[in-house]
VEXKEZA-426807 format. One record per residue (C-alpha): residue in three letters; x, y, z. Coordinates in Angstrom, 1 decimal. Layout:
% residues N
<vovo r="ALA" x="X" y="Y" z="Z"/>
...
This chain:
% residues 277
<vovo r="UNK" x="0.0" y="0.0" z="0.0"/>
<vovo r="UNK" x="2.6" y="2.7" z="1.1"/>
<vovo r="UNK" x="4.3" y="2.0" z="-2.5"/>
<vovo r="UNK" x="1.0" y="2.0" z="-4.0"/>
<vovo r="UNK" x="0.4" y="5.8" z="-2.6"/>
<vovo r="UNK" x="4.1" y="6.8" z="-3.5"/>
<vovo r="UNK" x="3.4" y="5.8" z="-7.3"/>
<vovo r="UNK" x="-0.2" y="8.0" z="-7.4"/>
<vovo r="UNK" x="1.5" y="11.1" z="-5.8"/>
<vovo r="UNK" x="4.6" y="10.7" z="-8.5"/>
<vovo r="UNK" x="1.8" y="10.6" z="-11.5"/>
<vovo r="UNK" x="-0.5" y="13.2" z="-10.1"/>
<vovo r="UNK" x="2.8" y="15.9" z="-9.6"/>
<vovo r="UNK" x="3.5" y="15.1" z="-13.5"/>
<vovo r="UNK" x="0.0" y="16.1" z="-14.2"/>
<vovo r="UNK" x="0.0" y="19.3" z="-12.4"/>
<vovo r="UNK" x="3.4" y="20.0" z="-14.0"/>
<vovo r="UNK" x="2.1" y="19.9" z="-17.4"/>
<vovo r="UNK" x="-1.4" y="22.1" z="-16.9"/>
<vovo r="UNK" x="-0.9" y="25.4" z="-18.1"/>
<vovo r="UNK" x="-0.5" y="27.8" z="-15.6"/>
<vovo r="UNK" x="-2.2" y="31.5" z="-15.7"/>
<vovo r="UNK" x="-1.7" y="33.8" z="-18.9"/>
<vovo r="UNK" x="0.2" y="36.6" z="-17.0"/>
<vovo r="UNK" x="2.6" y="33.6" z="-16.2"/>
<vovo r="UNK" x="3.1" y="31.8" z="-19.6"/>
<vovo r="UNK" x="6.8" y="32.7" z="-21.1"/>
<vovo r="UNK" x="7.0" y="34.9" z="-24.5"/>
<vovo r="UNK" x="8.6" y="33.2" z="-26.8"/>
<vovo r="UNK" x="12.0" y="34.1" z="-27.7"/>
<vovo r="UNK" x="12.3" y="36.6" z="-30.7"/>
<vovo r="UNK" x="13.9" y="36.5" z="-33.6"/>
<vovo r="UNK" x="17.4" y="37.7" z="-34.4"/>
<vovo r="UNK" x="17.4" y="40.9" z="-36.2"/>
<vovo r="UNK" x="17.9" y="40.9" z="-40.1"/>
<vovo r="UNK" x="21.1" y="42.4" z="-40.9"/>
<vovo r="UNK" x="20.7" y="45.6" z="-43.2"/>
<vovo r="UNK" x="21.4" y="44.6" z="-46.6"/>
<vovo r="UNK" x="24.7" y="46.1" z="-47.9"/>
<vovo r="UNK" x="25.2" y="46.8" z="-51.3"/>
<vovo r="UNK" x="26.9" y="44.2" z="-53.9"/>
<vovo r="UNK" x="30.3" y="44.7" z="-54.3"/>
<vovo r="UNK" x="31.6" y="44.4" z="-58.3"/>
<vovo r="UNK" x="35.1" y="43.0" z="-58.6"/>
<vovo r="UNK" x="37.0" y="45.1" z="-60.8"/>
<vovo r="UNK" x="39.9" y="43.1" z="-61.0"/>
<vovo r="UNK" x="39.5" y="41.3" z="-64.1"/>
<vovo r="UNK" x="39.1" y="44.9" z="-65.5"/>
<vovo r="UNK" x="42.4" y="45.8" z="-64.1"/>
<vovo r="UNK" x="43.9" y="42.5" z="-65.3"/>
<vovo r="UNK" x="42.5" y="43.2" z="-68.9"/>
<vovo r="UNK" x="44.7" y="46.6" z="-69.3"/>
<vovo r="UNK" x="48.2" y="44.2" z="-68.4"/>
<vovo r="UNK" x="49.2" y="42.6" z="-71.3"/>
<vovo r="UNK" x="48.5" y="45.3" z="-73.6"/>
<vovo r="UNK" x="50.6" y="47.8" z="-71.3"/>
<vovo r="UNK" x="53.2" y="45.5" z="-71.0"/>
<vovo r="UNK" x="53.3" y="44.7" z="-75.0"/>
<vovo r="UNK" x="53.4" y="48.7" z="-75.2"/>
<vovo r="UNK" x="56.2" y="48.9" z="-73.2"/>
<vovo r="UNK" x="58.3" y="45.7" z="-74.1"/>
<vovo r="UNK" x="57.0" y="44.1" z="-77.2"/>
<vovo r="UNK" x="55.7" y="40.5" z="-76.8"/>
<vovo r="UNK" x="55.9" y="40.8" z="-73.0"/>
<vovo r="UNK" x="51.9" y="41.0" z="-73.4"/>
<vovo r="UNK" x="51.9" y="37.2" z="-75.4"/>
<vovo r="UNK" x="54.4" y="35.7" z="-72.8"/>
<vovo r="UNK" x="52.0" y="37.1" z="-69.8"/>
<vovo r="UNK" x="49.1" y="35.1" z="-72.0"/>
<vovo r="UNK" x="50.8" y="32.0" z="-72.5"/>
<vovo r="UNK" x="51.5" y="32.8" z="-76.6"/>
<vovo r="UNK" x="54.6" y="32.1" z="-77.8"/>
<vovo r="UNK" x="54.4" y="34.1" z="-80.6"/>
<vovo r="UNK" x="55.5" y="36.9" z="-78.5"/>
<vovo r="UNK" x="58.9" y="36.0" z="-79.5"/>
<vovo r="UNK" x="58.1" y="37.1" z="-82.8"/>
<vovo r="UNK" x="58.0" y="40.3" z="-81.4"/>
<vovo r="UNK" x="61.2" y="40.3" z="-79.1"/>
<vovo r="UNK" x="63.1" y="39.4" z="-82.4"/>
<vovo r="UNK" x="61.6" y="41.9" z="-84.3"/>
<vovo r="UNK" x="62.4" y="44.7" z="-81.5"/>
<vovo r="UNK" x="66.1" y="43.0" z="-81.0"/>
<vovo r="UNK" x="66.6" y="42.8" z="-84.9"/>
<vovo r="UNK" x="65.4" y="47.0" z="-85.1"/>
<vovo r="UNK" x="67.4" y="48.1" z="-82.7"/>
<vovo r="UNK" x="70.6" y="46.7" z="-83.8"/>
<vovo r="UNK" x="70.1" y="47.8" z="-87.7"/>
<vovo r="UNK" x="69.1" y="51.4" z="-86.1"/>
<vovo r="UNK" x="72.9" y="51.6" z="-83.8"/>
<vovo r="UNK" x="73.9" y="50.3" z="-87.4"/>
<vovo r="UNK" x="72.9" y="52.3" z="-89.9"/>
<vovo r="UNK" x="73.1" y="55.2" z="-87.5"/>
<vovo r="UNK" x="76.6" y="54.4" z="-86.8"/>
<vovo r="UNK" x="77.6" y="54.0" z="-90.4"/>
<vovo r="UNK" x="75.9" y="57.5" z="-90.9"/>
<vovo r="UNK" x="78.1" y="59.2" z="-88.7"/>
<vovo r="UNK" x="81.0" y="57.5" z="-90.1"/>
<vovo r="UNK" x="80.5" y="59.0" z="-93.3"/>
<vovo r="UNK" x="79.9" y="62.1" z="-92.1"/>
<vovo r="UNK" x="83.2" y="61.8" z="-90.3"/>
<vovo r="UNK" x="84.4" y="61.1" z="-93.9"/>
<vovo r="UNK" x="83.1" y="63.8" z="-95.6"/>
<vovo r="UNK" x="83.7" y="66.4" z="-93.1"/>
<vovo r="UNK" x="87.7" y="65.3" z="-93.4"/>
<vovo r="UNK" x="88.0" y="64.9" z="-96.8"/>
<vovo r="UNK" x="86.7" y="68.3" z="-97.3"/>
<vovo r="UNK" x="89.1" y="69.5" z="-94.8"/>
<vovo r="UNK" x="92.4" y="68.2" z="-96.6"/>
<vovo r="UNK" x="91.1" y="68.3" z="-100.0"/>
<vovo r="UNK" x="89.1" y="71.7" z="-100.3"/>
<vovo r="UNK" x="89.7" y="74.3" z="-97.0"/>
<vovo r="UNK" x="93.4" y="73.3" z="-95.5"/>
<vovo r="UNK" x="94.8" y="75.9" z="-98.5"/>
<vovo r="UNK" x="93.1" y="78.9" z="-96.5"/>
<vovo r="UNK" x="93.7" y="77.4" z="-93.0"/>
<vovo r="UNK" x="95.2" y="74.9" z="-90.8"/>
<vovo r="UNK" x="92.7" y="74.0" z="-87.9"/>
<vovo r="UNK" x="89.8" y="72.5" z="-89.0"/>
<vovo r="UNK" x="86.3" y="73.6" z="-87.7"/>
<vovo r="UNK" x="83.1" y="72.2" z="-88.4"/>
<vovo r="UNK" x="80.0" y="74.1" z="-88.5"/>
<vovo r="UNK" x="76.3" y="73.5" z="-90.0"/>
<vovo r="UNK" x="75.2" y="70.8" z="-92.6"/>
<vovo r="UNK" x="74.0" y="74.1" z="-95.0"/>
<vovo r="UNK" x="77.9" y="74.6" z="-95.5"/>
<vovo r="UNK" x="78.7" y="71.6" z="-96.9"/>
<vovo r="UNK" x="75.3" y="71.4" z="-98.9"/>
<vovo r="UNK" x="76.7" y="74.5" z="-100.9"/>
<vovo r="UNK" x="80.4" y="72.5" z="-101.3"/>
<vovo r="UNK" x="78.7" y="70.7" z="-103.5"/>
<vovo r="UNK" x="77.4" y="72.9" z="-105.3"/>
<vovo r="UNK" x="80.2" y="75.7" z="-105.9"/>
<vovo r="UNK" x="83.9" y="74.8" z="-106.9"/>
<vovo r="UNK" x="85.1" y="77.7" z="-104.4"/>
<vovo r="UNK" x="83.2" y="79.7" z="-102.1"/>
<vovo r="UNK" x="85.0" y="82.9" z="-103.2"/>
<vovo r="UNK" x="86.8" y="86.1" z="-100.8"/>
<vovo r="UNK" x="84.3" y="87.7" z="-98.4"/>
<vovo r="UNK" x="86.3" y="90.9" z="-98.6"/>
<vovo r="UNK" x="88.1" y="91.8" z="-101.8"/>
<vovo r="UNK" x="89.1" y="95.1" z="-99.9"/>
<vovo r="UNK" x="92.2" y="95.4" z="-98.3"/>
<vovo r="UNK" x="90.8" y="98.6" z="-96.8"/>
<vovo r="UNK" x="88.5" y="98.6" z="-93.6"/>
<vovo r="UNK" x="85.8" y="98.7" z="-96.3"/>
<vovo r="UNK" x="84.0" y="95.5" z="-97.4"/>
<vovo r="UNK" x="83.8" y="94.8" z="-100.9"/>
<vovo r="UNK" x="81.8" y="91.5" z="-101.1"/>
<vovo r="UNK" x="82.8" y="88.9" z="-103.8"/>
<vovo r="UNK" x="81.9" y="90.4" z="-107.4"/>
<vovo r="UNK" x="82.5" y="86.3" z="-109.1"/>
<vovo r="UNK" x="79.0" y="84.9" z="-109.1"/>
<vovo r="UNK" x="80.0" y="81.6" z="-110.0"/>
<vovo r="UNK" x="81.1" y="81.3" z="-106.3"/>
<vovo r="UNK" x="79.5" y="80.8" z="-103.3"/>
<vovo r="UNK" x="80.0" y="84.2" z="-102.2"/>
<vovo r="UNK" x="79.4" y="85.8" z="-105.3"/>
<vovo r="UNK" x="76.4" y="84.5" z="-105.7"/>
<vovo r="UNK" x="75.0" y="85.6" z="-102.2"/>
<vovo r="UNK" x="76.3" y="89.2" z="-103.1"/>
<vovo r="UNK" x="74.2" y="88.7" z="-106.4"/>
<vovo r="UNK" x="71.0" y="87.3" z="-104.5"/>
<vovo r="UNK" x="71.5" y="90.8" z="-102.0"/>
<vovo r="UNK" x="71.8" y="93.3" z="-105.2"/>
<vovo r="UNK" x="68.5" y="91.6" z="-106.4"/>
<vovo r="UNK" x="66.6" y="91.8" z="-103.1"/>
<vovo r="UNK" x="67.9" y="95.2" z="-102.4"/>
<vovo r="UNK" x="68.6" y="97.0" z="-105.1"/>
<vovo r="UNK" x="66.2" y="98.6" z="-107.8"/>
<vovo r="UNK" x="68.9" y="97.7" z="-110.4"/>
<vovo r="UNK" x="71.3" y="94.8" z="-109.4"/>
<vovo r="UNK" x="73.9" y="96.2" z="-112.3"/>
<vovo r="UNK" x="74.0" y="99.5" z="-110.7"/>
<vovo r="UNK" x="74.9" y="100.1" z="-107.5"/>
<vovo r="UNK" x="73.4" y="103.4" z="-105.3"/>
<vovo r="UNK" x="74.9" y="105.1" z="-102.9"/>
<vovo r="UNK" x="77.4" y="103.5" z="-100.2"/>
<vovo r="UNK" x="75.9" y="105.0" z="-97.5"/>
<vovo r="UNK" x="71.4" y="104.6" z="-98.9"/>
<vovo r="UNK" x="69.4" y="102.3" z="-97.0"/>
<vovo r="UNK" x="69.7" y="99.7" z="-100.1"/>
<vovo r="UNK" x="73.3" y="99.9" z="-99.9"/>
<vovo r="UNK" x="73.4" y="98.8" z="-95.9"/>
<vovo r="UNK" x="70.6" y="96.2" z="-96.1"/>
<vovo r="UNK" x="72.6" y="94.3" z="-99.1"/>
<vovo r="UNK" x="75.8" y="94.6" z="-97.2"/>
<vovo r="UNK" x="74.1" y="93.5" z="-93.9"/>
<vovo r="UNK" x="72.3" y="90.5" z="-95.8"/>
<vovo r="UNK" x="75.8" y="89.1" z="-97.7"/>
<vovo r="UNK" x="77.3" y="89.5" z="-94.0"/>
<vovo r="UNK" x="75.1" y="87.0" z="-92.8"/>
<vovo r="UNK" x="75.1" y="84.7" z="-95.3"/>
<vovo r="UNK" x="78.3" y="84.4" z="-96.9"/>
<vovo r="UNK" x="81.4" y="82.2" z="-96.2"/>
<vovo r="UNK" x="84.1" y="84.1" z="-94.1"/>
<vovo r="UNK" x="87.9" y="83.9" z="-94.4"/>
<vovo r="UNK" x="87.8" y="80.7" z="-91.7"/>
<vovo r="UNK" x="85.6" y="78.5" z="-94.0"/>
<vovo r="UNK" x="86.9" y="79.4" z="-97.4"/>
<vovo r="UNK" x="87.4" y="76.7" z="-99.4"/>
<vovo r="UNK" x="88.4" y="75.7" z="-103.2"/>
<vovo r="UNK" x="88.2" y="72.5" z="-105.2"/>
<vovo r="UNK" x="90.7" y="73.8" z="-107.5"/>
<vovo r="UNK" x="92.5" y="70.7" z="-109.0"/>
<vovo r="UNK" x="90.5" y="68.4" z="-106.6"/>
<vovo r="UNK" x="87.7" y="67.4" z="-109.0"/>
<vovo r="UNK" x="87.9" y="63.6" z="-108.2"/>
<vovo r="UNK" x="88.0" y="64.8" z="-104.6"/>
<vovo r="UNK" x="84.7" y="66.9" z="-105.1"/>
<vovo r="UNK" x="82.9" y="64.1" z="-106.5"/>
<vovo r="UNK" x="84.0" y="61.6" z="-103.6"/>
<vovo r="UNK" x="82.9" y="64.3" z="-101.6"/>
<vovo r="UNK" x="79.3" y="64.5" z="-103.2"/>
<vovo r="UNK" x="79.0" y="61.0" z="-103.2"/>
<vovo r="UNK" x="79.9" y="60.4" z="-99.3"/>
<vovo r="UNK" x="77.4" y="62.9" z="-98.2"/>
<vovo r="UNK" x="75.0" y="61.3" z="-100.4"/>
<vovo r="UNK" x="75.7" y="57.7" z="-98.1"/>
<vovo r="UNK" x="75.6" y="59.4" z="-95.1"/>
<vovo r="UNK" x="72.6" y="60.7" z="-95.7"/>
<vovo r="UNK" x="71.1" y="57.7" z="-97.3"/>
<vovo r="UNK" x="72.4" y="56.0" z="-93.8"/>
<vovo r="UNK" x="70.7" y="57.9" z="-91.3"/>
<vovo r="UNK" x="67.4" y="58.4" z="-92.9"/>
<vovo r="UNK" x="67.5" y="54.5" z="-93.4"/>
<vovo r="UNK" x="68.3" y="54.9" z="-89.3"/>
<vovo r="UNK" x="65.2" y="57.3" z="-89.2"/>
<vovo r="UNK" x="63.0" y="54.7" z="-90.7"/>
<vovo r="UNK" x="64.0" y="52.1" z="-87.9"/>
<vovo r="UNK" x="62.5" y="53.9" z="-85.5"/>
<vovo r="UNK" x="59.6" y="54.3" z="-86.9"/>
<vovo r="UNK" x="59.4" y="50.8" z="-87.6"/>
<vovo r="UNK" x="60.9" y="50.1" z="-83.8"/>
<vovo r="UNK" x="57.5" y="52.1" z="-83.0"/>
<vovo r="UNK" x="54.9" y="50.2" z="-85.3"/>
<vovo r="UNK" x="56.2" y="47.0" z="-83.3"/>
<vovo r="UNK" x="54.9" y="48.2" z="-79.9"/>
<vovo r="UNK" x="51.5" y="49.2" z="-81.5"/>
<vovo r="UNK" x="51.1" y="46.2" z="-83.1"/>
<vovo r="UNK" x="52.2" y="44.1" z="-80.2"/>
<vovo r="UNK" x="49.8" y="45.4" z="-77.8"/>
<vovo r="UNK" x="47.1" y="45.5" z="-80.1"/>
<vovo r="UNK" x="48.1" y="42.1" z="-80.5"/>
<vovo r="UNK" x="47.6" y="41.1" z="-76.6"/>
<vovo r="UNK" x="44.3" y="42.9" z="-76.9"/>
<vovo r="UNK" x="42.3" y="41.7" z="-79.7"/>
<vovo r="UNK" x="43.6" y="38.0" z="-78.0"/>
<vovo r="UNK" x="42.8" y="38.5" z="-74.7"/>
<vovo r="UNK" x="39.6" y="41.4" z="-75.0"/>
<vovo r="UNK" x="38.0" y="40.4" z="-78.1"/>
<vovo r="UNK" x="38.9" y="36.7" z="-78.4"/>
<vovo r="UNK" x="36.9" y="36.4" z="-74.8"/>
<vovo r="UNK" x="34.3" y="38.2" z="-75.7"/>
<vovo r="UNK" x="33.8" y="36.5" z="-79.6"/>
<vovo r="UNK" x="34.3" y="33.4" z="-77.5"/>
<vovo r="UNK" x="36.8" y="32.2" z="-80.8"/>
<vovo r="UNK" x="40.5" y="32.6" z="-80.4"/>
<vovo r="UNK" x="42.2" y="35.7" z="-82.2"/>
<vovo r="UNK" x="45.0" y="36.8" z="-83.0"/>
<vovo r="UNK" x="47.4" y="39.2" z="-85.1"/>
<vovo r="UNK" x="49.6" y="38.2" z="-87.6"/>
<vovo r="UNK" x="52.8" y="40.6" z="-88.2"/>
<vovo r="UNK" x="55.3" y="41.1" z="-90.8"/>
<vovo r="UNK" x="58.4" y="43.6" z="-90.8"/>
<vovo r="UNK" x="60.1" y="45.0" z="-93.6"/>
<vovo r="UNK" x="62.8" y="47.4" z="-94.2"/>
<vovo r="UNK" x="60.2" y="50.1" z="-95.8"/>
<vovo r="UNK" x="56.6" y="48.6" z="-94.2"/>
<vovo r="UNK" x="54.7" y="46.9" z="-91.9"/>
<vovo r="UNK" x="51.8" y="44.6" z="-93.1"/>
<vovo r="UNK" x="49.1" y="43.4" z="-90.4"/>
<vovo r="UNK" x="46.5" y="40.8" z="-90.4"/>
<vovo r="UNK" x="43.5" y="39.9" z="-88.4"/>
<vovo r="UNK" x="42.7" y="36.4" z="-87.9"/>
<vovo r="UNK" x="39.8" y="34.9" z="-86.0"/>
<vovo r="UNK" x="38.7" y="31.3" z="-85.8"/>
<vovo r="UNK" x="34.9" y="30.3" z="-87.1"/>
């Protein structure tokens, strides 16, 4: 019996337990955790910054761009840019040489009768070397007077002549020494003609005259071809970064590989588009 009793009051305790009690003493239920504020989506620009690499780098070092994209054709491009560079420090080299030649042939061969230091000056000078046998006195007065050179099949005659003409109303008749005409011709061959320093003749020196004319001619001929490496040393950095970004850029956006076929020449550059279908 006593276990009997302790059994009932066990269940009936259980019971009570699981009544509800009064409203005022029922537990609220737990809220929810707040909702975070939404925060605005974040783009990633970094395949936008990646996209300007390999053309900047082709710009800078040509087919540095390919090499960055796994194309081996940038080597194409490192030759090419090796290959320009050394015929520019070539051909820029062998200009200078020639002018070296020139400038002392005309030296010994022409000017050391008037003077025995040589002195260089502008390439106009030697221009009209070839062009006049002698470059004529630029004072034919002994006085303190100057009396320009009256030959005009010389240099200096011929700038005299070219004054009278500008100057004068009538080159064959001179006005007065002291009239404005007068000064302005006089201050116009003093500017332009050769003085005593640079006077030169190629009196018995014909074969030397026409070396002369034909080593100014190669020197020339060198460094214009020099002049046309670099602008072919340019169109190599275009090319290659338009290169790196018609295949990276377009390619990805055609969803086709692309790419940029070059060829180099000593005059031209010839560019072709290729794209896969």
């Amino acid at each position: 019996m006593r276990l009997r009793g302790l059994l009932l009051g066990v269940l009936w305790a259980a019971g009570a337990g699981a009544r509800p009690g009064p409203a005022g003493a029922q537990r609220a239920p737990a809220p929810p955790p707040p909702t975070p504020p939404l925060l605005p989506a974040v783009q990633d620009t970094a395949p936008e910054r990646r996209f300007w690499v390999r053309p900047a780098a082709s710009l800078l070092l040509p087919g540095s761009g390919q090499f960055l994209g796994g194309e081996h054709r940038g080597a194409a491009y490192v030759a090419a840019e090796l290959y320009l560079v050394m015929r520019f420090l070539q051909l820029r080299a062998e200009g200078d040489r020639q002018a070296e030649a020139f400038r002392q042939l005309a030296f010994q061969a022409a000017r050391r009768a008037f003077t025995t230091t040589r002195r260089d000056t502008v390439f106009e000078y030697y221009e009209q070397m070839q062009r006049f046998s002698e470059s004529g006195e630029f004072d034919q007065d002994p006085g303190p007077a100057l009396l320009p050179e009256g030959d005009a099949a010389t240099y200096n005659g011929s700038v005299w002549l070219l004054a009278r003409r500008t100057y004068w109303p009538d080159p064959d008749a001179p006005p007065d020494p002291t009239s404005l005409e007068y000064i302005l011709a006089l201050e116009f061959y003093r500017r332009h003609a050769v003085g005593p320093d640079f006077r030169w003749s190629w009196h018995n020196a014909a074969l030397e005259q026409q070396v002369f004319v034909e080593t100014i001619r190669k020197s020339d001929a060198a460094l214009r071809r020099a002049r046309n490496q670099l602008g072919l040393l340019l169109a190599n950095h275009v090319v290659s970064a338009v290169d790196a970004l018609i295949s990276g850029r377009l390619a990805a956006a055609a969803g086709r590989p692309a790419r940029v076929s070059t060829s180099l020449a000593a005059d031209h550059v010839t560019v072709a588009f290729q794209v896969a279908f």
